[in-house]
N, C-alpha and C positions, 0 to 999 in steps of 0.2 A: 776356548771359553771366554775370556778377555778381548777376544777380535769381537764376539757375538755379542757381547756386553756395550761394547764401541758404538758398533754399528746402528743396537737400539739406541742408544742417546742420541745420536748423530742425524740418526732420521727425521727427528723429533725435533731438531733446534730450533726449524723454523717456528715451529709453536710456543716451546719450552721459553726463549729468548724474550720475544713481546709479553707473555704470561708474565714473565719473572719480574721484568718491567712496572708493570702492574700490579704485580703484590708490593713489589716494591712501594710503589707512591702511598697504597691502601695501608700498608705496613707502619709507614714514616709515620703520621699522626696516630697512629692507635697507640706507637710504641710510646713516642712523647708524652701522650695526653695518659697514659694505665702507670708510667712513674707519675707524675705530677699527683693523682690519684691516690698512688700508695705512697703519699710522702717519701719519694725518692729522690733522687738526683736524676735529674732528664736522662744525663748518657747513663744510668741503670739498665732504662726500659730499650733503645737502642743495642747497647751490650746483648741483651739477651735477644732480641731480634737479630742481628749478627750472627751468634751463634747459633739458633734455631736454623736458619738459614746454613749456615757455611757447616755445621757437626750435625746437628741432628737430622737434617734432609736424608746423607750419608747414611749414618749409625740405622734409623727406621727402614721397614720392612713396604712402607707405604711412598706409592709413586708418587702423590697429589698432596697429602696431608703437608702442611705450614706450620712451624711453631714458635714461637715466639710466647712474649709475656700475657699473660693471661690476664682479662677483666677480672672473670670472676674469683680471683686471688687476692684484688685490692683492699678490700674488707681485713682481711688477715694479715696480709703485708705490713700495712697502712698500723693497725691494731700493734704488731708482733714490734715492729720497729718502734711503736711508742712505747710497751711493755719494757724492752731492753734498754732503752734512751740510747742506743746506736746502731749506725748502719752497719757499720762492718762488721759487731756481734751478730747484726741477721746474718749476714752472710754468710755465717758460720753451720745456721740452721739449713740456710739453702742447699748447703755441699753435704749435709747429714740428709738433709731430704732426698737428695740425688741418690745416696749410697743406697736407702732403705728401698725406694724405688725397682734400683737394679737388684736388691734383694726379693723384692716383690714378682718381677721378671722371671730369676730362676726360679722362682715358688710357684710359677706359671697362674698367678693371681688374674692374667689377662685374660683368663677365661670368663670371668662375672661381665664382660663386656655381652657377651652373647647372650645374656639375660634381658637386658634391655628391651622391651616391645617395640616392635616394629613401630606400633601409633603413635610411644611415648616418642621416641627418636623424631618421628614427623614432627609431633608439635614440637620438639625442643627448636627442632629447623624451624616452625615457620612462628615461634616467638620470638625467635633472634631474630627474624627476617622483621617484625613487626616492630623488635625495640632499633634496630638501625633506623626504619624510617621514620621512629619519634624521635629519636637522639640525634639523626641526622636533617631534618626540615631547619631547626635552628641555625645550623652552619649553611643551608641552601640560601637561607634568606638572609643574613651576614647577622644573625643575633647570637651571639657567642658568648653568654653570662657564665657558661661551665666551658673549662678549657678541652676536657675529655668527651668529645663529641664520639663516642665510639660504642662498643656493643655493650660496656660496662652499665649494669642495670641495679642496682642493690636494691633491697629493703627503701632504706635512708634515701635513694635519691627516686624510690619510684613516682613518687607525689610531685617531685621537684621538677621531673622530667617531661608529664604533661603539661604543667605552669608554663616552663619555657617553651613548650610547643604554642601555648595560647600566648604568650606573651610577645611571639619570635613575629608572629603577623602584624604586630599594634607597630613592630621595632624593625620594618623592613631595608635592606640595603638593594638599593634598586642594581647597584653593581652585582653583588654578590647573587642577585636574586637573577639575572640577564646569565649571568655564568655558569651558575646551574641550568634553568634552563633549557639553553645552549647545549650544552655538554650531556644534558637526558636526552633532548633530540638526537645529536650526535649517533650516539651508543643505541639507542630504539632506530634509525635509521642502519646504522651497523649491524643489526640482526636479520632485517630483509632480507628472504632468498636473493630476490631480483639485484639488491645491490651487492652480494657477492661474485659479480658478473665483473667487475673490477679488483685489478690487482691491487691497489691501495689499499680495498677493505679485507682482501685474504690476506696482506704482505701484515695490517697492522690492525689491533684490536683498537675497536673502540674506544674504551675506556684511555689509553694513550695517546690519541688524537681529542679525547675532550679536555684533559691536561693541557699539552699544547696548544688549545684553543682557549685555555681560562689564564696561559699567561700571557699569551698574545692580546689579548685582549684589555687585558691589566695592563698592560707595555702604551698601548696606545691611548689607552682610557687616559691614563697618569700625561701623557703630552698633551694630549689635543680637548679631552676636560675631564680635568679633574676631579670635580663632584661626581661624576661615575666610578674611578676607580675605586679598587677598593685595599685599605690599607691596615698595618699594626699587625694587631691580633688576628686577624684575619685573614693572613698568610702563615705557611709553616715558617715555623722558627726550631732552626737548630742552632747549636753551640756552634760557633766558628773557631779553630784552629788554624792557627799561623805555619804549623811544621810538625813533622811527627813527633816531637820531643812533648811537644805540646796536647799531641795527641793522645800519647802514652801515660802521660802526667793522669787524663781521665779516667784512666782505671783505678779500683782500688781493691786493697786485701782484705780477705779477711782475718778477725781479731780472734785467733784460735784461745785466748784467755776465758773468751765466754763460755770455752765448752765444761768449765765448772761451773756455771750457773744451767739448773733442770729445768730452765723455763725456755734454753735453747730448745732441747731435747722434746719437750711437748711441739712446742712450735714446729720443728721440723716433722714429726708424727702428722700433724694434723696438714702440714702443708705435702708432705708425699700424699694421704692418701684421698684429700682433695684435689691436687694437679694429677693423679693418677685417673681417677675419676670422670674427671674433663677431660682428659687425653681418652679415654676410653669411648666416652659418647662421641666427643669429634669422628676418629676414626670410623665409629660404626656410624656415623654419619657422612662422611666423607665418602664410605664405602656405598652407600646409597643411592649418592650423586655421581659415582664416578660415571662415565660414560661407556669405558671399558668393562665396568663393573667387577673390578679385581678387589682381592679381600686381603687385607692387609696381617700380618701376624701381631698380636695383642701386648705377647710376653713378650716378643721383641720391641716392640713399641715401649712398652713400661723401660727396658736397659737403656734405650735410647735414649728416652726422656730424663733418663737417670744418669747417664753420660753428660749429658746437655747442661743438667740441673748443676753436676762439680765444679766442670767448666767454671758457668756463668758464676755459682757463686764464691770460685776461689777470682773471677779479675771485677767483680763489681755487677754483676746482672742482677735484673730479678729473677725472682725465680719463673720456670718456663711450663709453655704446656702445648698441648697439640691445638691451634684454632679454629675454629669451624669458619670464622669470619673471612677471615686470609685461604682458607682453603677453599672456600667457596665461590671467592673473588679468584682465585686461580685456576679454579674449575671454568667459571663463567668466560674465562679472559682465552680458554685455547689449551692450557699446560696440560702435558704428557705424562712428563718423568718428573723426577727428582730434581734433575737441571733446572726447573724455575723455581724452585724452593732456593737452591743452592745461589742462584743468578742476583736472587733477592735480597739474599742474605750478604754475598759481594758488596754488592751497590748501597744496600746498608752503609758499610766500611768505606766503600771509596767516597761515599755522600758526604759522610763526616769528614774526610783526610784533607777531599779536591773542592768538591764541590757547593757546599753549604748556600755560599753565595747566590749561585743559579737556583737553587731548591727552594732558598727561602722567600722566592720570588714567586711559586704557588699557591693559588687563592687556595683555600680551603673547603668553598664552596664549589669547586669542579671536581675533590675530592669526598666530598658529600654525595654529588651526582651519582658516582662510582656504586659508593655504599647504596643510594637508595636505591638502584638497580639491583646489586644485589640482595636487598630486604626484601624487594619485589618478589623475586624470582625463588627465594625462599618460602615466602607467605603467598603464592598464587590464589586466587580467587579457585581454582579449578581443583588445585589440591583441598581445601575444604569440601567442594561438590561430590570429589571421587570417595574421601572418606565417610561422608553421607551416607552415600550408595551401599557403602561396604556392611552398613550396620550397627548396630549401638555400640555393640562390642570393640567394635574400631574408633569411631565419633568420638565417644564419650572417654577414652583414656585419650583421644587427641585434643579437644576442645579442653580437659579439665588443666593439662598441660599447658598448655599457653593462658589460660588466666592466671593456674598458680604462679606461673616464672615471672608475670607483667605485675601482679599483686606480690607477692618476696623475690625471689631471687632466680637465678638457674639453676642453681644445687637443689634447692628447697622445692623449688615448684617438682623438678625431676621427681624426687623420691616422691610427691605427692602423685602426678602421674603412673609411676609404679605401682604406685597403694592402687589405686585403682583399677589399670592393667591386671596387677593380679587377682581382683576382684572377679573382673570379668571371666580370666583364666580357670578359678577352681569352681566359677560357677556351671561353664562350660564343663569342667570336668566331673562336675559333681552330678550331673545330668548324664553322660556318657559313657561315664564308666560303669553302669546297673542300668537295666531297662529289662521289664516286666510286660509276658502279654498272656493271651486268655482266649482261649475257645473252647468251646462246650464242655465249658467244669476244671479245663486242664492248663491249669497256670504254667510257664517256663518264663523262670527268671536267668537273665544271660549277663555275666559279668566281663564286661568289655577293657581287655588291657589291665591298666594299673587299677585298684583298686584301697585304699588307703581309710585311716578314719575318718576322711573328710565325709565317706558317704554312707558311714553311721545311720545319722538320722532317718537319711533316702533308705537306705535297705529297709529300717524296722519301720517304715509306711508303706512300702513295696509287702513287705512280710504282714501288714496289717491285714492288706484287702486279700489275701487270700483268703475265702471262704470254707466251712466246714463242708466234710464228706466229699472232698476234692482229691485231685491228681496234682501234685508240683515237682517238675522237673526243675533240678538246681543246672545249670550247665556254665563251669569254671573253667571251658578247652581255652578260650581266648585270651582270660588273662596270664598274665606274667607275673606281675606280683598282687598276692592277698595280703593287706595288713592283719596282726594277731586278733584284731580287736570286731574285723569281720567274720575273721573265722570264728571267734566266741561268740557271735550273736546267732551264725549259723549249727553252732552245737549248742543254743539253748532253742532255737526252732526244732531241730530233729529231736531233742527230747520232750517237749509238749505236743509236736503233731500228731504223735498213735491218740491224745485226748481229744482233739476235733476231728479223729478218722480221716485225718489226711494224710495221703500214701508219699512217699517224697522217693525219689530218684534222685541221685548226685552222679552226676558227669565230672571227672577232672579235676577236684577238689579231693586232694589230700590232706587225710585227719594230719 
């Protein structure tokens, strides 16, 4: 069993490896910029990328899914840390969040993921895909006025978000703007059939070779002229450490004194079963995209992320969630298994320990490229046309979805999408489940499956037009369940109908 287990990962590396690479670079600034965000300490957001990577890749049931610190947490994070006036009392909440979580797991809570409509989940995918390419055009063209150029979308910075998109053209950085570019070309020539006719482009993904081309490019810019490269803030910046002593030093504990104060204990509540939440739509989102199209386990998902969550917030993380942004950029980039999650999560740690130096010498804007690729590929033009097709019922809980998430938030817009997903659902079934037809005098009314009070009102207009001096067959073979409140409308018909001499026959329907 353990040989078999080998062997699949082993197969896989060659993809798994360059993937991982690639979450990796996509990872580095989302991690940075979502602490910056929630008022943290940079290496919070790091920590918890780390760990998503190196524990929860393992711990989950899902080959592809990436976890890491969450956007849509920063709102709370951000809030819960000024609430407490410390970090390390968050931290307290984080490792309660973790526990409640993996409580929520055995309670098999991961089943509400499969509620989720199919349209809502589309549009959740292609408003992320829409807010990357507004959050990310500023870092293509080197205007960088917000540090967290990432999927992070809130209420607060929605208005703020199109401003910098009109404002990033007035402010362009011809460097930054030549590197992006560059590096779209790149990745759009990397998808051609015709040029995976070379080994270069099967041995390495895109996205990797546009990196490599935006520091090269910065290398020589910076010699030979200046005023093209491109500098500051518009390269990643990590913490540089001199030794591992120094490295160690960057973690921190949590302050178990806060757990007499209730306002940990709400805080932890509301951040399980938010990061629960978004770990549930990623998955069934990720499960979408997979190519394989393997379906991930829910409630194991929830312990994982509940494993994850102790971890990080006993040495200093944020708190974690499953990402659609990262997993999607891992999907795009080639990855298999688990191994580029885990690959990513490595490189994480050795970026901080080895490397910093080398890393911090990445424009931001070939890391933008990345991202708007995958906004693209997210929000296609063609996935609109196909949900068109499908009909209102699909359209209109996908369209209502991506305006609510670009006008509040991801959470908010969601559940509004739902609201109407289920609109369409009991409309459909409120139609379905009763139908009524009619030939010379002899009504047969036929109750199809479930039956419930939603179709009240439908029966007693179905029960209107029956006309006096008729024939009505009731036939209830098909359904399964009668709610109480059908059958009382149907025993006050059989007791009026001998007054309008209408004969009734019941099929299946037990008094």
């Amino acid at each position: 069993m353990i040989h078999k287990h080998i062997k699949f990962y082993t197969q896989h590396i060659k993809q798994d490896i360059p993937a991982g690479i690639v979450v990796f670079l996509v990872a580095l600034p989302l991690c940075l910029g979502i602490a910056m965000a929630s008022g943290a300490p940079l290496f919070a957001g790091l920590i918890a990328g780390m760990i998503g990577g190196l524990v929860i890749s393992w711990a989950s049931g899902s080959q592809l899914s990436v976890s890491g610190p969450a956007a849509g947490l920063t709102v709370i994070v951000f809030n819960a840390i000024e609430q407490l006036g410390s970090y390390s009392g968050f931290l307290v909440a984080v490792v309660l969040a973790g526990i409640l979580q993996i409580i929520m797991g055995y309670l098999r809570a991961g089943i509400i993921g499969a509620f989720f409509p199919s349209s809502v989940i589309k549009g959740m995918l292609a408003a992320i895909g829409i807010i990357l390419i507004i959050k990310q055009i500023p870092h293509a063209v080197g205007y960088d006025v917000s540090f967290e150029g990432d999927e992070s979308y809130m209420q607060e910075t929605a208005s703020s978000s199109f401003h910098e998109l009109i404002d990033a053209f007035s402010s362009i950085s011809q460097g930054a703007t030549i590197i992006a570019a560059v590096a779209l070309l790149i990745m759009i020539l990397w998808e051609i059939p015709w040029m995976k006719r070379f080994t270069l482009v099967r041995l390495f993904p895109g996205a990797l070779i546009a990196v490599i081309w935006g520091v090269a490019y910065d290398l020589l810019a910076l010699e030979f002229f200046p005023e093209w490269a491109v500098r500051g803030k518009h390269l990643v910046k990590l913490p540089v450490t001199a030794d591992l002593d120094q490295f160690m030093h960057l973690f921190e504990l949590p302050d178990f004194t806060y757990l007499m104060n209730p306002q940990v204990y709400v805080i932890a509540a509301t951040l399980a079963i938010i990061a629960s939440l978004e770990t549930l739509l990623s998955l069934e989102a990720v499960d979408k995209i997979d190519p394989l199209k393997r379906t991930a386990p829910t409630n194991r998902e929830l312990k994982a992320q509940g494993v994850g969550n102790i971890i990080s917030g006993m040495v200093g993380g944020l708190p974690i969630t499953s990402v659609i942004v990262r997993s999607s950029a891992n999907i795009n980039a080639g990855g298999q298994t688990r191994i580029a999650s885990f690959i990513h999560g490595l490189l994480l740690v050795l970026s901080v320990m080895y490397l910093t130096t080398l890393l911090n010498l990445i424009p931001l804007a070939c890391l933008a490229a990345i991202l708007l690729q995958t906004g693209y590929k997210l929000a296609k033009p063609k996935l609109f046309i196909d949900l068109y097709k499908q009909g209102w019922g699909q359209f209109l809980p996908f369209i209502v979805t991506i305006i609510a998430i670009l006008i509040t938030d991801l959470l908010q817009g969601i559940i509004i999408g739902i609201a109407v997903g289920l609109y369409f659902v009991i409309r459909a079934h409120y139609h379905a489940s009763i139908s009524l037809e009619e030939a010379d005098n002899h009504f047969t009314l036929i109750l199809h499956k479930d039956v419930s009070f939603l179709n009240k009102a439908l029966l007693r207009r179905m029960l209107f037009q029956i006309t006096e001096n008729s024939t009505v067959t009731i036939d209830a073979r098909k359904a399964q369940f009668i709610d109480y409140d059908i059958r009382e409308i149907f025993q006050d018909f059989l007791t009026t109908a001998p007054d309008d001499n209408i004969i009734v026959e019941v099929i299946g329907l037990d008094n």
